[in-house]
C-alpha positions in Angstrom: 10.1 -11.5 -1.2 9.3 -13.1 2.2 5.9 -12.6 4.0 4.6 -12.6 7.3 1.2 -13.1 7.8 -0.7 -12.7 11.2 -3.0 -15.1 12.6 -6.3 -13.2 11.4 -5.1 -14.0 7.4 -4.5 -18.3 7.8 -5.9 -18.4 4.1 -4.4 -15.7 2.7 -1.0 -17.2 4.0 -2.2 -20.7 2.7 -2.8 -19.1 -1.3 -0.1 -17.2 -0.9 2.2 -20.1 -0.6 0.8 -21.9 -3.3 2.1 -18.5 -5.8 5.4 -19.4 -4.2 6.1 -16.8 -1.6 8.3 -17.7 1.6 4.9 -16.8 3.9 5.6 -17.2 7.8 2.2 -17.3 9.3 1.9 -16.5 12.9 -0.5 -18.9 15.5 -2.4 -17.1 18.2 0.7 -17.3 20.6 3.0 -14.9 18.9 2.5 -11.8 20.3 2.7 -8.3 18.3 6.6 -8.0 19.6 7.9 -11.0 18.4 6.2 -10.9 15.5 7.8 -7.5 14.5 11.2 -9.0 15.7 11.0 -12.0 13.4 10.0 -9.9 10.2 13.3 -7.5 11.1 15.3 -10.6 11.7 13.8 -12.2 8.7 13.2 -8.9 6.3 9.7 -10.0 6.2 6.9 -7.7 4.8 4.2 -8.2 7.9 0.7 -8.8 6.3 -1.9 -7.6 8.7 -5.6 -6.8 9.0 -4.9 -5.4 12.5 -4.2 -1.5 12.9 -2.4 -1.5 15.8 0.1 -3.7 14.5 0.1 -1.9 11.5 1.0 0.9 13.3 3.9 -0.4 15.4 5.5 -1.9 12.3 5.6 1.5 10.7 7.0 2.7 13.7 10.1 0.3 13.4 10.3 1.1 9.9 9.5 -2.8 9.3 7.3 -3.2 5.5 3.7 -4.1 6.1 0.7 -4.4 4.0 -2.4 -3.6 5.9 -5.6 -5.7 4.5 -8.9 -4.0 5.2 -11.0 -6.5 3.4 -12.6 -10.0 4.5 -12.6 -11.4 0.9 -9.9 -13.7 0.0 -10.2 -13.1 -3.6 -9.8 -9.2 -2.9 -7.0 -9.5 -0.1 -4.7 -11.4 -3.0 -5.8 -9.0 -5.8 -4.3 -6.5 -3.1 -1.3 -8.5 -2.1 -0.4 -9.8 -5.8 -1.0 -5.8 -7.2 1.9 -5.1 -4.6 4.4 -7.6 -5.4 5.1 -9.3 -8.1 4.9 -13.4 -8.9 7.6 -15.4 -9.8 5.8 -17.5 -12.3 8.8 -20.3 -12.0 8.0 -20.4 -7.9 4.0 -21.6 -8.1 3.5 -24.8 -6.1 6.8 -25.0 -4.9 5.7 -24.5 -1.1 4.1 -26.5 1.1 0.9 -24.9 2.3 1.0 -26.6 5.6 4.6 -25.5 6.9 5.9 -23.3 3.7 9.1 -25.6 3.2 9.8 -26.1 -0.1 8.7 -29.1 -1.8 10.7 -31.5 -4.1 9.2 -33.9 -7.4 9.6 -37.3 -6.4 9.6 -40.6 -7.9 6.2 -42.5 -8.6 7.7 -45.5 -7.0 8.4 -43.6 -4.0 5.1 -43.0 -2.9 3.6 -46.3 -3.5 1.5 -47.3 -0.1 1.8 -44.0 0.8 -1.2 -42.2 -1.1 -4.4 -43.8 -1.7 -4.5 -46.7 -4.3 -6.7 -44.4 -6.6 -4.2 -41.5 -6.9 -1.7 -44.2 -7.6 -3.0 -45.6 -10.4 -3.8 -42.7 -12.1 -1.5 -40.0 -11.7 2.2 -39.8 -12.4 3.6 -37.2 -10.8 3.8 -36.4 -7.1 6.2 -33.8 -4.9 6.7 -34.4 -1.0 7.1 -32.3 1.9 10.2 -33.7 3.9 9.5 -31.2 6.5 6.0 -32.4 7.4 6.1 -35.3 5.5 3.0 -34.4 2.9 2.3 -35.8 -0.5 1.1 -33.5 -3.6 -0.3 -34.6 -6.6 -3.0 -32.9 -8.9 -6.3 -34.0 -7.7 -9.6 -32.7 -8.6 -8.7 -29.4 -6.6 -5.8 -28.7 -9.2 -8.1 -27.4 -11.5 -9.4 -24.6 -9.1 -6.2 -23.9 -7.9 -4.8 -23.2 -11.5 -8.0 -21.4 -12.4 -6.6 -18.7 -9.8 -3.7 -19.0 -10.2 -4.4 -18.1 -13.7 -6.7 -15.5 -13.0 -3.8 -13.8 -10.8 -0.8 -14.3 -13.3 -2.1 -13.6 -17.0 -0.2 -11.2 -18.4 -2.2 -7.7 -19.1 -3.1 -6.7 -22.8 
């Protein structure tokens, strides 16, 4: 499924790449219009805190999700209880620009990630798109604690 969020939900957009999803995220200079005329052209869902825009996606029968909460923990229970996670697509995105990202070689990225990271991991993906490294830091551990917490299957 491909997303669209608006500018008021940068995080949302951010996690919701990391679960895998194609998530456009709009900047502050796309208006409401071409917003609605990306996610027709794109069959996006639109993922919106905004009622208005809510409204006028309705109107041109484009999918939305309107988000009435602040809380990013409760805006992807919402999202995630709506559509469902392809376990095989988590951290396949860049969170930056949402290209896909590819597994590369350990000699590749020599010089190009901090000595430390070097030494002691082993596996790294890249972003040729915005040219960004990955590698499981000490964030990884948060990051699969929700992703976890999203994906377990029910009892």
């Amino acid at each position: 499924m491909k997303l669209l969020c608006d500018q008021m939900l940068g995080s949302l957009a951010k996690w919701l790449r990391i679960f895998g999803f194609d998530t456009f995220y709009a900047n502050s200079e796309i208006t409401d219009q071409e917003l609605l005329k990306i996610a027709e052209k794109e069959n996006r869902t639109v993922i919106t805190r905004d009622k208005e825009l809510t409204q006028k996606a309705r109107k041109r029968n484009v999918n939305v999700i309107q988000i009435k909460i602040t809380d990013l923990e409760e805006q992807l229970n919402q999202v995630l209880n709506l559509i469902k996670v392809d376990k095989e697509l988590l951290l396949t995105r860049c969170t930056i620009c949402n290209s896909l990202i590819k597994k590369i070689n350990k000699s590749d990225v020599k010089g190009k990630v901090p000595e430390k990271v070097f030494a002691n991991k082993d596996e790294f993906w890249f972003c040729s798109n915005c040219n960004k490294f990955y590698w499981t830091g000490s964030h990884f551990d948060k990051i699969n604690e929700k992703i976890n917490k999203f994906t377990k299957n029910p009892q």
